[in-house]
DRENKOL-235898 format. One line per 2 residues: number of its first residue (from 1); for each residue x, y, z of C-alpha. Coordinates in steps of 0.001 Angstrom, whole numbers. Layout:
BEGIN
NUM) X:Y:Z | ...
***
This chain:
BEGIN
1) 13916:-64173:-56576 | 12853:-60489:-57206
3) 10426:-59297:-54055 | 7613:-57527:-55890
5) 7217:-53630:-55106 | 3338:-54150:-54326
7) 1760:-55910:-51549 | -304:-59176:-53035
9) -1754:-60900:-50401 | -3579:-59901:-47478
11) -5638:-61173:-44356 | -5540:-61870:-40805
13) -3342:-64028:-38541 | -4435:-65656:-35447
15) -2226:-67118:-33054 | -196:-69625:-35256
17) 610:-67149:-37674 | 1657:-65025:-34898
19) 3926:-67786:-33672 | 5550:-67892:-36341
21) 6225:-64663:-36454 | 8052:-64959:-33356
23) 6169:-62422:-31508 | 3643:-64780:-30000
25) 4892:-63621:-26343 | 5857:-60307:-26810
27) 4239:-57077:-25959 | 1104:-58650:-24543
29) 241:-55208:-23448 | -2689:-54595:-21317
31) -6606:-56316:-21504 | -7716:-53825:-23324
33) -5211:-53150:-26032 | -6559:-54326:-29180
35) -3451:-55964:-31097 | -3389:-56575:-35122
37) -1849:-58249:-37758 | -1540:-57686:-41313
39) 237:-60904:-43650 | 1307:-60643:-46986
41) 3896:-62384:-49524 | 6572:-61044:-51627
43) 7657:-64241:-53568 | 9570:-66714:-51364
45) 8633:-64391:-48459 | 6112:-64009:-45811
47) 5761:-60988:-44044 | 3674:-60567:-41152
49) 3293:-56679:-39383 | 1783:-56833:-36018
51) 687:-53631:-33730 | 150:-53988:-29902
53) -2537:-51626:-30018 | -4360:-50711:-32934
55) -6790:-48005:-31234 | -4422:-46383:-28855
57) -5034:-42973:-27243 | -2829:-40039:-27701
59) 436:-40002:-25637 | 365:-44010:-25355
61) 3153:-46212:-26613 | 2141:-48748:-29624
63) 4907:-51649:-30531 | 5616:-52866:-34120
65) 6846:-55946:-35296 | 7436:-56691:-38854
67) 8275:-60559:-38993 | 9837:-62400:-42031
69) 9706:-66015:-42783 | 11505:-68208:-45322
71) 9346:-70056:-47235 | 11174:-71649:-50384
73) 14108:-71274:-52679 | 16784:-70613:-51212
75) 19058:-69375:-47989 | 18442:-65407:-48265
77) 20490:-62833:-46058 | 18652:-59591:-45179
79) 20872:-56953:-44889 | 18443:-53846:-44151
81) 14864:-53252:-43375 | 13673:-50018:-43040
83) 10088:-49740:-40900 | 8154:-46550:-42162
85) 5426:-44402:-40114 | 2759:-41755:-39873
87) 5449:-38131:-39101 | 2769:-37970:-36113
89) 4042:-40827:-34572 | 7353:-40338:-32431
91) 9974:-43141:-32409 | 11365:-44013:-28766
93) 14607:-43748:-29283 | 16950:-46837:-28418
95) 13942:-49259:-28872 | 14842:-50799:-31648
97) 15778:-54752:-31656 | 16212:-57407:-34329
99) 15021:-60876:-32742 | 14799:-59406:-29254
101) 18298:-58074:-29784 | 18531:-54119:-28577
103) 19860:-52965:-32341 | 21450:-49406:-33517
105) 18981:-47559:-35837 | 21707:-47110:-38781
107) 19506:-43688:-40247 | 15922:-42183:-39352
109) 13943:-39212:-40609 | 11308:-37689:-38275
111) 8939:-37001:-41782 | 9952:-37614:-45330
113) 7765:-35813:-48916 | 5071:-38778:-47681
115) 4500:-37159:-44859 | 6170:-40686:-43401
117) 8711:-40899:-40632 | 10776:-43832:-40882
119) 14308:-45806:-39012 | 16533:-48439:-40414
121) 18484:-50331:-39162 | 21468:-52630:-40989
123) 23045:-56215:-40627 | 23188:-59714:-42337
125) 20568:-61867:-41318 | 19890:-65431:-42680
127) 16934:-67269:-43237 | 16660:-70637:-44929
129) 13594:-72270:-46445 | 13862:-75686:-44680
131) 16081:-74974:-41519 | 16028:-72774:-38452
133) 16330:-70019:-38224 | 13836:-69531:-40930
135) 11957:-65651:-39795 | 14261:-61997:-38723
137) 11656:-59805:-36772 | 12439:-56062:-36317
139) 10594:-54012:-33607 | 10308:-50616:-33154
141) 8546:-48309:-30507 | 6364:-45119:-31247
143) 4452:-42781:-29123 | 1412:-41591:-30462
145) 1824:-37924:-30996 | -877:-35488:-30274
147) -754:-33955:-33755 | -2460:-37236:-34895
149) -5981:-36886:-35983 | -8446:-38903:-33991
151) -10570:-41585:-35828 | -8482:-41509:-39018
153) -6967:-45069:-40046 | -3407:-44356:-40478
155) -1104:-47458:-42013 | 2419:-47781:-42424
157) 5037:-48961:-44923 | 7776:-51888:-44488
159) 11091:-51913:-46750 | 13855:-54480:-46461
161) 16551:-55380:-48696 | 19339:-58751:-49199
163) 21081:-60443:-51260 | 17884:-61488:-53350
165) 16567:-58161:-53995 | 14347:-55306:-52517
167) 11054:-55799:-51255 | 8691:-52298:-50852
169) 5917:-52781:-49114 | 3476:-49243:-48931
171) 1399:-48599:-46918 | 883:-51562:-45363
173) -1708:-52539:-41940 | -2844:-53224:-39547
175) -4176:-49920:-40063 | -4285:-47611:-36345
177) -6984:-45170:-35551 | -6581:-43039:-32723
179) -9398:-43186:-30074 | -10425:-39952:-27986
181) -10763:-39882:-24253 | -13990:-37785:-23940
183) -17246:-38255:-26694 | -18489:-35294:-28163
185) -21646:-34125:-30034 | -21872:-32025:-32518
187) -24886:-30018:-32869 | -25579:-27319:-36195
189) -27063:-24023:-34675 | -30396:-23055:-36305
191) -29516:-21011:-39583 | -31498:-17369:-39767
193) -33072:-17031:-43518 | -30232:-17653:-46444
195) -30723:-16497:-49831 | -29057:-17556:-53246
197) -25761:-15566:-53731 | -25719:-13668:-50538
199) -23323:-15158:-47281 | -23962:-15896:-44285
201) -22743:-17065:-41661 | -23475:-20752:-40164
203) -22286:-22448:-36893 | -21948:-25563:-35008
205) -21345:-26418:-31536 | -19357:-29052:-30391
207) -20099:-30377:-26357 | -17936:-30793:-24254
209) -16547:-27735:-25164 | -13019:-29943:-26979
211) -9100:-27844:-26761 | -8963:-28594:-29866
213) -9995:-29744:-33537 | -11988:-28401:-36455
215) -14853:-28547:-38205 | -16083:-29339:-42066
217) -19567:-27976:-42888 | -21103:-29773:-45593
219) -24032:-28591:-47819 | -26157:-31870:-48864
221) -22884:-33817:-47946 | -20552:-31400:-50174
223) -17896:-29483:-48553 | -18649:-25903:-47796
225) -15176:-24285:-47932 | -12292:-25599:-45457
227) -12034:-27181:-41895 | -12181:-24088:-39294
229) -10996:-24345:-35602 | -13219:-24615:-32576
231) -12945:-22036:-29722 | -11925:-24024:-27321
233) -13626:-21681:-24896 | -17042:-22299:-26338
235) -16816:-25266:-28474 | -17987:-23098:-31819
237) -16880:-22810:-35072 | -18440:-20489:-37617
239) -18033:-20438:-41563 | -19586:-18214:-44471
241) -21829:-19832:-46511 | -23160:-18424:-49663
243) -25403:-20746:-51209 | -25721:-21054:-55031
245) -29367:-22642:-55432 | -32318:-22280:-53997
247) -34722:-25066:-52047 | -33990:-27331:-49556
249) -29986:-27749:-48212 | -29428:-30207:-45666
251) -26238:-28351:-43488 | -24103:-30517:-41395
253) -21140:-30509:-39413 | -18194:-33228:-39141
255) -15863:-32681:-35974 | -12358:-33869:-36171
257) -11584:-34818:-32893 | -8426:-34148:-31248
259) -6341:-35498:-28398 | -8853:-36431:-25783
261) -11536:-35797:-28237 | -13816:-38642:-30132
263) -14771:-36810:-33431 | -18604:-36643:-34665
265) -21090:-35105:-37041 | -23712:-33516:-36439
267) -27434:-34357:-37542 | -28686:-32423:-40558
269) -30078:-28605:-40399 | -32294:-28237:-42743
271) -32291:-24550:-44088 | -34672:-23056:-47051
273) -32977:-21157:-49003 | -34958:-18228:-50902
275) -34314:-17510:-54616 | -34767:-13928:-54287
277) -36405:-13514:-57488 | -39588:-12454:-55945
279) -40906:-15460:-56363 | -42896:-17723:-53853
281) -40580:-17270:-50385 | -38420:-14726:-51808
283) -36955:-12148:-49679 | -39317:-9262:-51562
285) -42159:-12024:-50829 | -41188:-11966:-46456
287) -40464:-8429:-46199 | -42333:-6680:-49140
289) -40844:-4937:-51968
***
């Protein structure tokens, strides 16, 4: 058997899945972490990825297992499985295990051309089709970093290697968004009169006041420029805008979010922009030529 390099099925576990994963009573976690699992196969292989909290908060500690099960062929030995992360999440080091076993991480990088961190960790571990033990689980501890973005699905990758071949599983679920503390609004300020090729300058106000973050301003949902940073002292961000067309544009503002911080958008400003061709609502037409 040759594990494929792409991931081909997909779906949800519930609790027998789980429990055959051998992770059925670990890292319960508190009530309100929301755990996930992600399944898929890789020829005689079933992998199952499970997250103890899948809409954790910056700072908290999330636990992942990646479980794999024996289902046909023959006996396979895995000799190295390599568990592969957003850079933004920090790995808590000495918490890695194979089958509850506290295991030396053989190599690591804290953020690879992927913008992934990953650990690996080496051994020779059997699993038969039609015997016990049949699954090897790896976990691995990360602390969500506060250099994640908030309200961005972020998913993982899962490689592991034996004496049947290489199986490279990108990225992979469940996928984790991280949740602010506070929610915010974000509210467009009124826009003075624009006109066609000339800036100006538009802002948006984002309450509670966040430490952090930045905002994209969209005209008529298109992106006007780059992301700026809020003041964190007043919760503003301002661009330059110079419109290109006359009419109606519908202006709106998309918050980030940051640690503590939910992200939003704003509702839409609508702002007429004059042609300046002395036309109806030109600016000779307002102020007189």
């Amino acid at each position: 058997m040759v594990h494929s390099n792409v991931t081909r099925v997909a779906a949800a576990t519930g609790a027998v899945a789980l429990a055959a994963a051998g992770v059925l009573a670990m890292g319960q976690g508190t009530a309100s972490a929301a755990k996930g699992t992600y399944t898929w196969s890789d020829g005689n292989d079933g992998l199952t990825r499970t997250i103890s909290d899948v809409t954790p908060t910056t700072g908290e500690t999330i636990t992942v297992w990646t479980t794999i099960q024996r289902n046909g062929g023959v006996v396979e030995y895995v000799q190295a499985a390599k568990d592969a992360h957003p850079a933004c999440w920090q790995y808590v080091q000495g918490s890695a295990k194979v089958k509850d076993s506290a295991h030396a991480v053989e190599s690591s990088n804290t953020g690879d051309a992927n913008n992934q961190g990953w650990q690996r960790v080496t051994g020779s571990w059997p699993i038969y089709p039609n015997i016990n033990p049949r699954t090897v689980w790896f976990e691995f501890k990360y602390v969500i970093g506060a250099d994640c973005p908030v309200g961005v699905p972020m998913k993982g990758s899962f490689f592991y290697s034996g004496t049947l071949g290489d199986g490279n599983e990108n990225n992979v679920g469940p996928a984790v968004t991280v949740r602010g503390n506070s929610a915010t609004t974000t509210t467009v300020d009124p826009v003075p009169v624009a006109n066609v090729n000339i800036p100006v300058d538009i802002s948006a106000t984002i309450t509670p006041a966040p430490s952090a973050g930045t905002v994209q301003f969209k005209d008529n949902g298109a992106d006007i420029g780059t992301p700026v940073n809020v003041n964190a002292n007043t919760g503003k961000a301002t661009t330059s805008w110079t419109p290109v067309t006359g009419g109606n544009h519908a202006i709106t503002a998309v918050y980030s979010g940051a640690a503590s911080y939910d992200g939003s958008t704003s509702a839409a400003q609508n702002v007429n922009v004059i042609n300046g061709s002395g036309t109806t609502g030109s600016l000779s037409g307002i102020f007189g030529s």
